[in-house]
C-alpha positions as semicolon CSV with decimal commas, in nm:
position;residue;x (nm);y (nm);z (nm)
1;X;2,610;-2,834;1,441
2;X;2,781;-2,949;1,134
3;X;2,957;-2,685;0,891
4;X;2,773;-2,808;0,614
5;X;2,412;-2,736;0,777
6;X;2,541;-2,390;0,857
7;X;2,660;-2,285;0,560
8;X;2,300;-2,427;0,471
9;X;2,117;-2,271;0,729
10;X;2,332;-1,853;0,566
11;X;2,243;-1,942;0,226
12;X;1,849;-1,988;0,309
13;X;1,672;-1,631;0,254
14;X;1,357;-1,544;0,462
15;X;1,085;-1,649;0,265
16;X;0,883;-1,239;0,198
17;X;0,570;-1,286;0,367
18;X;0,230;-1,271;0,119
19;X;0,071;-0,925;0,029
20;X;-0,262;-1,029;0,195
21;X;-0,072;-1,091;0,494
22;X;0,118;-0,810;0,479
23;X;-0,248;-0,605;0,418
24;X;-0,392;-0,764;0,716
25;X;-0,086;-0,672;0,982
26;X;-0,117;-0,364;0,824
27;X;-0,498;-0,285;0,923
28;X;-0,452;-0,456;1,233
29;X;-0,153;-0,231;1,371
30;X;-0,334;0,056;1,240
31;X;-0,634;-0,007;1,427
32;X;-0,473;-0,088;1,724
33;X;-0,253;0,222;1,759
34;X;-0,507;0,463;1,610
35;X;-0,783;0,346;1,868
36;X;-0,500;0,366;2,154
37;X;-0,413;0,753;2,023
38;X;-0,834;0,780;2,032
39;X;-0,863;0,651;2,404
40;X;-0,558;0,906;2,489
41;X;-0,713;1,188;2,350
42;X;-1,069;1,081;2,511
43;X;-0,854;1,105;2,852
44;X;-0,689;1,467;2,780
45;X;-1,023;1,584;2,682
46;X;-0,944;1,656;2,351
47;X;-1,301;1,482;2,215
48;X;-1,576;1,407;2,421
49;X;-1,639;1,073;2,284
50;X;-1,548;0,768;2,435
51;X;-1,383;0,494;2,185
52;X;-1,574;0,253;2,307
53;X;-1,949;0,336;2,164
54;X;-1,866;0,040;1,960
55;X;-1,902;-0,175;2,249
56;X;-2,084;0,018;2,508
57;X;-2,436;-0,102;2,396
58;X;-2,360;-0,455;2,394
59;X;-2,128;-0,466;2,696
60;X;-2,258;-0,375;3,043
61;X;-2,117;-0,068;3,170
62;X;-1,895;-0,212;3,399
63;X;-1,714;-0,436;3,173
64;X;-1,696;-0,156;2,894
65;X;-1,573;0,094;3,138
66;X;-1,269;-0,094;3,256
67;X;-0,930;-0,244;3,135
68;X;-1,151;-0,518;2,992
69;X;-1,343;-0,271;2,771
70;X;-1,044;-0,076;2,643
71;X;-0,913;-0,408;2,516
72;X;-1,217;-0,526;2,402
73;X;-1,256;-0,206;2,219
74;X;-0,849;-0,208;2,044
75;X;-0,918;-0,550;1,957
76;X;-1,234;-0,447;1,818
77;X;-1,085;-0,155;1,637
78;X;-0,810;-0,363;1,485
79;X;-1,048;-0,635;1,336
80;X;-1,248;-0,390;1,181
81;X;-0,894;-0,207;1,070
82;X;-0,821;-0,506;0,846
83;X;-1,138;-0,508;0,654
84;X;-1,085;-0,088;0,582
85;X;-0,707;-0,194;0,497
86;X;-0,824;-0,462;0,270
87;X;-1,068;-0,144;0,106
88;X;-0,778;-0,006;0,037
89;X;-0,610;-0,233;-0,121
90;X;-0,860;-0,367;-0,392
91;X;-0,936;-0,013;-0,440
92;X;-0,641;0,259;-0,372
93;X;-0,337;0,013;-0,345
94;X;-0,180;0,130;-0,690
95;X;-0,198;0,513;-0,569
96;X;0,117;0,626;-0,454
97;X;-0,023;0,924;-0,329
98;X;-0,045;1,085;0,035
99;X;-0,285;1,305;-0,057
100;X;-0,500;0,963;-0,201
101;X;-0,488;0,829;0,171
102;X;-0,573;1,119;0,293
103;X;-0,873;1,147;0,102
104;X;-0,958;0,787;0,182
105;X;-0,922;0,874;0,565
106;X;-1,167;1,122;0,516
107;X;-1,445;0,907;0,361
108;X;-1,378;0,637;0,629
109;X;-1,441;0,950;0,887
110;X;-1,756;1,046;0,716
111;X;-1,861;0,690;0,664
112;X;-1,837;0,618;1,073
113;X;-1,970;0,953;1,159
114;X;-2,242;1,004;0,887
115;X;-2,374;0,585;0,817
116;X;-2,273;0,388;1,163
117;X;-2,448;0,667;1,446
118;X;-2,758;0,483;1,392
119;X;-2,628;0,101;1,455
120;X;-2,461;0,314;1,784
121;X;-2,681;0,447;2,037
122;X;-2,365;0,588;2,231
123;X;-2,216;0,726;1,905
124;X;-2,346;1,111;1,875
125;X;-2,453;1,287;1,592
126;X;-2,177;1,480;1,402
127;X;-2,391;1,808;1,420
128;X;-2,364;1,670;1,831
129;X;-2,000;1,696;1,814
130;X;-1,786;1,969;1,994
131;X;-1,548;2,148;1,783
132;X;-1,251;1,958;2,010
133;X;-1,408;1,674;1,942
134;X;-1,506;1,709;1,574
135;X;-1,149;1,853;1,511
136;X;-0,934;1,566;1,674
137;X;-1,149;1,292;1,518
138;X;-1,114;1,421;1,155
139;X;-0,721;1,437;1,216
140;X;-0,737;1,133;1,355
141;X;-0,861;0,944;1,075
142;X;-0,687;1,191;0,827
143;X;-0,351;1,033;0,992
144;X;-0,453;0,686;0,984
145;X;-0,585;0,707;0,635
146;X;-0,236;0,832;0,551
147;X;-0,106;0,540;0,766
148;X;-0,320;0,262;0,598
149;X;-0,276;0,414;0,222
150;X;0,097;0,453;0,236
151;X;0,176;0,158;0,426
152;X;-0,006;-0,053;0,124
153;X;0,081;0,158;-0,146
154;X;0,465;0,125;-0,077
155;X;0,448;-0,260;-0,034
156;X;0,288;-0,299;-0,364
157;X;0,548;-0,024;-0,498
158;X;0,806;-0,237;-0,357
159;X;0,685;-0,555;-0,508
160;X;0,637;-0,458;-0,816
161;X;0,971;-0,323;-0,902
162;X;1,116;-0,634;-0,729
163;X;0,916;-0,814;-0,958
164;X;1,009;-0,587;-1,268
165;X;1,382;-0,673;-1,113
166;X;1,370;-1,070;-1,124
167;X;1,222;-1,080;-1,453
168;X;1,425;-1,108;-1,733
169;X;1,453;-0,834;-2,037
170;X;1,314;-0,900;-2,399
171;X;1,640;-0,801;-2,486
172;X;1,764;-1,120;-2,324
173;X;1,534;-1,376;-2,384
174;X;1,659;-1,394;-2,778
């Protein structure tokens, strides 16, 4: 390699990947980690329902049962993770508040427990819940609502003042 294409090769800075983008890994990490935590608490017993209503009434039993369904089911969870990350950014992403994403976790809870039990057959009633259950799930999505909200609200922080950083001053443009 040729000193001149190294020197080249040190100068060139990472191009920042796009906010979208950025949004989308977001939701999709989210949902994959928070459904993982959900199928770990499922197995300690600390909620009685299994991640994988989402899937269980399309997916015979023994394919939503096994390894297949729990990745089915993160996958799943992740997918539908970007769209509720993309939510929050058109809505919330200017809030640089914890207690905003915490909020917002808590209307994505009430949303999935309150609108979706009907599209689920395997997805019981909240008045059906167990305290465990009702308990862990609210955390749960208390935590990733944090997760999702701060994640995008300190990206768009961060952009912005890099932005307010590259662009000149009035003062300067005389």
């Amino acid at each position: 390699m040729s000193e001149q294409q190294n020197h080249t090769d040190q100068n060139q800075q990472e191009r920042p990947m796009s906010q979208k983008t950025n949004v989308a890994i977001i939701g999709l990490f989210g949902g994959f980690f928070f459904s993982a935590f959900a199928y770990l608490a499922y197995y300690f017993h600390f909620m009685e329902v299994k991640p994988n209503f989402l899937i269980s009434g399309w997916v015979p039993a023994r394919l939503s049962d096994g390894w297949a369904g729990f990745i089915l089911t993160v996958l799943l969870y992740g997918v539908l993770s970007i769209a509720v990350a993309f939510l929050y950014y058109f809505l919330l992403r200017k809030k640089d508040r914890l207690f905003v994403s915490i909020v917002f976790g808590a209307v994505v809870w009430g949303f999935v427990h309150f609108v979706l039990p009907p599209l689920f057959p395997d997805m019981p009633r909240v008045r059906e819940l167990d305290l465990n259950t009702f308990v862990t799930t609210v955390c749960l999505y208390l935590v990733y609502g944090a997760f999702i909200g701060v994640s995008i609200s300190y990206d768009e922080t961060e952009r912005r003042m890099k932005q307010e950083l590259e662009e000149p001053s009035p003062e300067v443009k005389s």
